[in-house]
N, C-alpha and C positions, 0 to 999 in steps of 0.2 A: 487424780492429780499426783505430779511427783513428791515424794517426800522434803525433795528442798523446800518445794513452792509451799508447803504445809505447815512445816517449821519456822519460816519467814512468817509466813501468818499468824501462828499463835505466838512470835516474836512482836510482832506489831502490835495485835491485840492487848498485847502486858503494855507495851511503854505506850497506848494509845491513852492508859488511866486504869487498866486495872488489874496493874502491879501495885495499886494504893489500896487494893480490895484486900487481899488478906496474904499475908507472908508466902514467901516463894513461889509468888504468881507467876512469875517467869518463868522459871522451872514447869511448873505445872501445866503451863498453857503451851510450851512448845513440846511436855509430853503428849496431853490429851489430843493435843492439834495432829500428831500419830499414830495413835492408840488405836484404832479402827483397825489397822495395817500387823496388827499384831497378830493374822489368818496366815501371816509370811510360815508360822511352823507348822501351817497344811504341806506346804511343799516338801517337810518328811516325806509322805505318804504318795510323792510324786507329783508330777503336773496335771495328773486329772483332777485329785483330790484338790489340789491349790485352786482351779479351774472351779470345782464345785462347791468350794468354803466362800472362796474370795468372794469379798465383796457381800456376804450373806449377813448373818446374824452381828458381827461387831460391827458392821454399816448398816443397821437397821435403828426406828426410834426406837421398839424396844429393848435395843442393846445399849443407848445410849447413856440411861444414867449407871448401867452396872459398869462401860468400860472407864465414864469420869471415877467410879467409886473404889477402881483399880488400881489408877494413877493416883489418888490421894493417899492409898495405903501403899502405893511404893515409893511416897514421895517423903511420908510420914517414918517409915521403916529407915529410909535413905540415913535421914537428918536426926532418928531417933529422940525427938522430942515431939511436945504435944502441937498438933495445928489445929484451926478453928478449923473442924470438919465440915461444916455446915456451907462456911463460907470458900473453901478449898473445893468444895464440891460443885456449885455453882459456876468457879471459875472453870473449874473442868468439863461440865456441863457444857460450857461455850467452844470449850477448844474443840471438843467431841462432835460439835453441830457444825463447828466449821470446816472440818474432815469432811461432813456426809455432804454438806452444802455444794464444796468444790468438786469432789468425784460427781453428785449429782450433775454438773453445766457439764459432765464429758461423754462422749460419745459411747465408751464401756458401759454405762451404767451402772444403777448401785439398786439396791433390791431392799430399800427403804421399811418398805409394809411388813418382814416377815415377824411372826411368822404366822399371819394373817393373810397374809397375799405373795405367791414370790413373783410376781411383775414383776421384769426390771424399768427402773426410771432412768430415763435420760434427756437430757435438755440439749444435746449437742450442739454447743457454745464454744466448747475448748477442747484442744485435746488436753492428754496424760501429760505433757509441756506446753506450757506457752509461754515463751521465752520474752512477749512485754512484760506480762506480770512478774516472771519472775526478775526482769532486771530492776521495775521499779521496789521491788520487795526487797532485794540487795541494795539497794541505794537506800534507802531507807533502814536497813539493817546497819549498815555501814558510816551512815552519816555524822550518829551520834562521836564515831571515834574520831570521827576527823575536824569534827566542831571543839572537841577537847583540847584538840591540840594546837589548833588556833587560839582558842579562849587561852590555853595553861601559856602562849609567850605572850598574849596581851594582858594579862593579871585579871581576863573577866572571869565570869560567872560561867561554868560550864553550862549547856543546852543538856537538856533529858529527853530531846528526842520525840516528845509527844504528838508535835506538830507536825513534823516528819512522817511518822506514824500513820496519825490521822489521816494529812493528806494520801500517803501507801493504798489506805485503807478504802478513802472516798474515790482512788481512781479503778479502784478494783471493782465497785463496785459499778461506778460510771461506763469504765469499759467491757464489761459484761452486758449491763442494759445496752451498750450500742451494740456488743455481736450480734443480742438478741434480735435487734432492728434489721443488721444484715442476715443475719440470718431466715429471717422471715421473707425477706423479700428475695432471697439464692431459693427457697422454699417455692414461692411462689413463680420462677420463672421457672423451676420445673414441672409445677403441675401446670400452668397455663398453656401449654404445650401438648399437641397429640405425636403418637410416636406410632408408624405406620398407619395413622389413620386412627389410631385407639390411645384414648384416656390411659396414662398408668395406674399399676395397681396399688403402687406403692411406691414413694418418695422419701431421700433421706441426703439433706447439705449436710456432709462432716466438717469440720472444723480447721485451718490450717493452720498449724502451730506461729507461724512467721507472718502473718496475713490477716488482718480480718476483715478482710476488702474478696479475699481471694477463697472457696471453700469446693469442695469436692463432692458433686452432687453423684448419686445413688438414683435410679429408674428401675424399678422391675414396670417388665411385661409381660400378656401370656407367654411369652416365647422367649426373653432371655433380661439378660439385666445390663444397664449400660452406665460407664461410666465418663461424666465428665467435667469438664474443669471449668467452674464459673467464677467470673466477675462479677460483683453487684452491680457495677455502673457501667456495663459492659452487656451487647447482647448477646442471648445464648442461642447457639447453633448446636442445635436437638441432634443434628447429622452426625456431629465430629464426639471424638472420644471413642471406647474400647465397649467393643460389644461383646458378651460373653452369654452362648447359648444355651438355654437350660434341656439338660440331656432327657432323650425319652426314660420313662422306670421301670430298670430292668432287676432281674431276679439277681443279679450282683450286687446293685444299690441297695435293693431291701435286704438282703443276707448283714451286708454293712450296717445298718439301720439297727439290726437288734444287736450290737454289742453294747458295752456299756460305754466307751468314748464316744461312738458315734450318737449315742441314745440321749448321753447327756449332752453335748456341741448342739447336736438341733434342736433342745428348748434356749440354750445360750443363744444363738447365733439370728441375725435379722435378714442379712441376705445370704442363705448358704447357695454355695455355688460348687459342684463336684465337677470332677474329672477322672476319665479312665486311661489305661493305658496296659497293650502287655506287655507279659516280664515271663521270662524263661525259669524253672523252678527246675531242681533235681530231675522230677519228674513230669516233664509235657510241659505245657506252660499254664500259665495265672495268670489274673487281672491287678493290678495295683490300684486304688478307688483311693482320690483324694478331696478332701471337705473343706473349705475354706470359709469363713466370715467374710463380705466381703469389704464391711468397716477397718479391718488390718491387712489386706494382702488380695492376692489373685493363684488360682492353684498355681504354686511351683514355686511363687513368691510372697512374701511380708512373712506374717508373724501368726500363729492363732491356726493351726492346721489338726484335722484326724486324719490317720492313713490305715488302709488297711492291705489285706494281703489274700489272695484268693485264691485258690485251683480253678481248673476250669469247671468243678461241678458246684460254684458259688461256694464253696465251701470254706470259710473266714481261717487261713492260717496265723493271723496275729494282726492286731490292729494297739494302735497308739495313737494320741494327744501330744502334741509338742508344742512349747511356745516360740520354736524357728519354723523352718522353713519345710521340716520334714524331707530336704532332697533325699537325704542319705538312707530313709525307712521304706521296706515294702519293696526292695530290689532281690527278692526272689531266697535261695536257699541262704547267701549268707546271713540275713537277717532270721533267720532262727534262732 
């Protein structure tokens, strides 16, 4: 989930009632409520590295009470006086659960178990935005100022926002149980369906950020993977949507296969989908091999791509991980 919608959350959380739990709940609960995301200084180390932190051990439960127990000594260092640690920790506790909670309902997943399991979990319910949540979380953020400023020219009692809050909180969680409902049933019109005659092997409704009516079903088959655009109350026609071929395995894909972006992307990735193409090199020409997810993008487009770069005796001249689109890598000599 996005860093707003996180913030917004452990903003709610304090003014829902436990900002009366122990001094600088607020503060604390909209650090912890980001604190997971602090793998951001993997991305020194590049995009593979960011790629192979994210989402690991600070989104894991057993990361969970050491990142609240971070945020209480940076909160305690902040303000330079003493805080109930005990009770500082528990509220942090919460903020931290509700980071792994929300990345959990997204489609990326989060690698919960390690370092006992690296599974990734994912409940694909929402994407990295969901622009209801996050407007009823700004309206709720916002309320309390605007109730003050009503209440301060009628001589009332300022509002604290708790109700607001609350409510924030019960429709988040309301409107999550109903994705899950749609969601289930976008699930189900794609596996109740044969597709030339065969069962798929594997099914996946992603999430539409502006929709929860509206979700983006995923088909692999032996022979390629297809995607299409489903309505819950609406029937799906198996025919329509983008069909994307899965290539024979050739001695250029396995060459790709053992570097270390390609090696790491396809334990990451659910529906990887390549593509080839030549490309003219200094010398004779090359293959250009590119990998996609296909939860983020389609080769040549979205987000979440490896490329690599080939002679023609499969011979890997440089391959990369990028979180665009990659057009610009793997076009022959000048990418040296």
């Amino acid at each position: 989930m996005d860093n707003i919608t996180h913030s917004l959350t452990g903003l709610a959380l304090a003014r829902a009632g436990l900002n009366r739990f122990c001094p600088r709940a607020t503060l604390l609960l909209v650090l912890s409520a980001n604190a997971p995301d602090l793998d951001i200084v993997s991305l020194a180390g590049g995009p593979l590295k960011h790629l192979e932190y994210h989402r690991g051990y600070t989104h894991s439960f057993a990361g969970l009470p050491l990142m609240a127990l971070l945020v209480v000594a940076v909160v305690a260092a902040i303000y330079r006086r003493q805080l109930s640690w005990r009770r500082a920790w528990l509220v942090c506790c919460i903020g931290v659960a509700s980071h792994l909670a929300l990345d959990w309902t997204n489609a990326y997943g989060v690698r919960l178990l390690l370092p006992f399991s690296s599974r990734w979990l994912h409940a694909d319910l929402t994407g990295l935005y969901d622009f209801s949540l996050m407007a009823v979380l700004l309206i709720a953020a916002v309320w309390p100022l605007l109730s003050r400023l009503v209440s301060s020219e009628m001589g009332a009692r300022p509002p604290t926002g708790r109700g607001i809050a609350i409510f924030a909180l019960a429709f988040f969680a309301l409107f999550d149980c109903a994705r899950a409902a749609f969601h289930a049933r976008a699930l189900a019109q794609l596996e109740s369906r044969l597709y030339e005659g065969l069962p798929p092997l594997t099914v996946a409704a992603l999430p539409n950020p502006y929709s929860p009516f509206r979700w983006r079903g995923v088909v692999e088959t032996p022979n390629d993977y297809r995607l299409l655009e489903i309505h819950v109350f609406e029937e799906l026609n198996e025919e329509s949507g983008e069909r994307i071929f899965k290539p024979a395995t050739t001695a250029s894909l396995e060459s790709a296969k053992r570097t270390e972006a390609f090696r790491y992307f396809l334990y990451f990735a659910r529906f990887p989908v390549w593509s080839e193409e030549p490309v003219p090199l200094e010398q004779g020409s090359g293959r250009r091999i590119d990998l996609v997810d296909l939860r983020f993008g389609s080769p040549g487009v979205g987000s979440l791509h490896c490329i690599a770069l080939e002679d023609y005796r499969n011979r890997v001249l440089g391959s990369w991980f990028t979180y665009g689109t990659g057009a610009q890598l793997g076009w022959g000599a000048q990418t040296k």
